[in-house]
Every structure is written in structure tokens, then in C-alpha cells.
C-alpha positions, 0 to 999 in steps of 0.5 A: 500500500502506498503511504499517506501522503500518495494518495490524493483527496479523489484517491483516497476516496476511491480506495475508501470506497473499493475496500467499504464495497468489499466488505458488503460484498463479502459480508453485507452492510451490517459489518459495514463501519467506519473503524472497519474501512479505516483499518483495512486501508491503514488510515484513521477515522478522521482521515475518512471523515475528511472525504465524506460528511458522515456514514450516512454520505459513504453509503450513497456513495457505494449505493451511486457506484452501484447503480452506475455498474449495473447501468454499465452493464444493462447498456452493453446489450445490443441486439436487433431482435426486439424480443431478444432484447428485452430478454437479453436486458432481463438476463443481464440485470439478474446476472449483476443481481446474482454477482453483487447481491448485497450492493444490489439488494441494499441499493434497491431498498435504500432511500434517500435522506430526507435533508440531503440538497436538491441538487444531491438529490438530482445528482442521486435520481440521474443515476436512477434514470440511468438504468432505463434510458437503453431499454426505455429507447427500444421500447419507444421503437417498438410503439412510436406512437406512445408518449415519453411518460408512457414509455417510462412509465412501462419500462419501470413496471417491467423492472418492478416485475423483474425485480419482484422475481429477483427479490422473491427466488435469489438467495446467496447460494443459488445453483446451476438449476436454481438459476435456470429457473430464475431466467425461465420465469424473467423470460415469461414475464418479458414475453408477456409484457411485449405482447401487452405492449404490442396491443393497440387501445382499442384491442385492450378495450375490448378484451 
């Protein structure tokens, strides 16, 4: 490790952050304190403090970091085939869900502070919408007619039923047909709600 006088304020925030999302990674939020990230990367406590306000700061900032991994790695589908797509985007959230399930799971349920900025708070939700911008594009594709509001709105139900899934089957030592499982029922679910989507009004009034 580099002594302490190496490491640049951004520097050392960043290996602040690095060894806290190893310790939630391995262990979960509960092990997760200041001493703890103050002893892994031989700083002191005062030293973190002088990057980040308080705890509550240092977990939005790992919750941040999560939702921009999992973005990164819904924007890398790309396929031509809609419905492949939207299965392929399913995949590869339950995929990040299986690999990070503490980040994930904390992240999903984490709030943020009440007396946090408005730019903050701006700041946080940006990276929110982050994860749907991909998948609320090719929607839009499939039904040019439907407004943004509507789009949006569709892609989070969408998301809503695939976390459901995720939250109810996923557990910390799933197996090979576990897994498989997992993805046979995300599949049914995006099938459906492209089969839903897909129908004009005026068909849906009349079923």
C-alpha cells in the first residue's frame, strides 16, 4: 500500500470506497463501519471523515457506484431482435443481481435522506434514470406512437416485475438449476409484457 501522503483527496476516496464495497460484498452492510474501512486501508477515522460528511454520505456513495455498474452493464446489450432484447436486458440485470447481491439488494431498498440538497438529490435520481434510458429507447421503437411518460412509465413496471422475481427466488447460494429457473420465469414475464405492449387501445378495450 502506498503511504499517506500518495494518495490524493479523489484517491483516497476511491480506495475508501473499493475496500467499504468489499466488505458488503463479502459480508453485507451490517459489518459495514467506519473503524472497519479505516483499518483495512491503514488510515484513521478522521482521515475518512475528511472525504465524506458522515456514514450516512459513504453509503450513497457505494449505493451511486452501484447503480452506475449495473447501468454499465444493462447498456452493453445490443441486439436487433426486439424480443431478444428485452430478454437479453432481463438476463443481464439478474446476472449483476446474482454477482453483487448485497450492493444490489441494499441499493434497491435504500432511500434517500430526507435533508440531503436538491441538487444531491438530482445528482442521486440521474443515476436512477440511468438504468432505463437503453431499454426505455427500444421500447419507444417498438410503439412510436406512445408518449415519453408512457414509455417510462412501462419500462419501470417491467423492472418492478423483474425485480419482484429477483427479490422473491435469489438467495446467496443459488445453483446451476436454481438459476435456470430464475431466467425461465424473467423470460415469461418479458414475453408477456411485449405482447401487452404490442396491443393497440382499442384491442385492450375490448378484451
Amino acid at each position: 500500500m502506498a503511504k499517506r501522503s500518495e494518495h490524493s483527496p479523489e484517491e483516497l476516496k476511491a480506495l475508501i470506497l473499493n475496500a467499504a464495497e468489499l466488505i458488503v460484498s463479502e459480508e453485507g452492510f451490517t459489518s459495514l463501519n467506519v473503524r472497519r474501512i479505516a483499518r483495512e486501508i491503514g488510515y484513521t477515522v478522521g482521515s475518512i471523515y475528511m472525504v465524506f460528511e458522515n456514514m450516512a454520505d459513504l453509503i450513497m456513495q457505494i449505493n451511486a457506484r452501484t447503480l452506475d455498474n449495473l447501468a454499465d452493464s444493462l447498456m452493453f446489450v445490443s441486439d436487433d431482435k426486439n424480443q431478444q432484447y428485452f430478454e437479453l436486458w432481463a438476463m443481464n440485470y439478474l446476472s449483476f443481481a446474482l454477482q453483487h447481491f448485497n450492493q444490489w439488494s441494499y441499493a434497491l431498498k435504500y432511500s434517500l435522506p430526507a435533508t440531503l440538497g436538491l441538487e444531491t438529490q438530482a445528482w442521486y435520481m440521474a443515476k436512477v434514470d440511468k438504468i432505463f434510458l437503453s431499454v426505455e429507447a427500444k421500447l419507444a421503437q417498438l410503439k412510436p406512437a406512445q408518449t415519453e411518460k408512457e414509455v417510462k412509465y412501462a419500462v419501470r413496471a417491467l423492472l418492478a416485475g423483474i425485480q419482484g422475481i429477483c427479490i422473491f427466488l435469489i438467495n446467496e447460494k443459488n445453483n446451476t438449476s436454481e438459476v435456470k429457473e430464475i431466467e425461465e420465469i424473467i423470460s415469461v414475464l418479458v414475453r408477456n409484457f411485449l405482447r401487452g405492449w404490442l396491443i393497440d387501445s382499442n384491442e385492450i378495450s375490448s378484451i
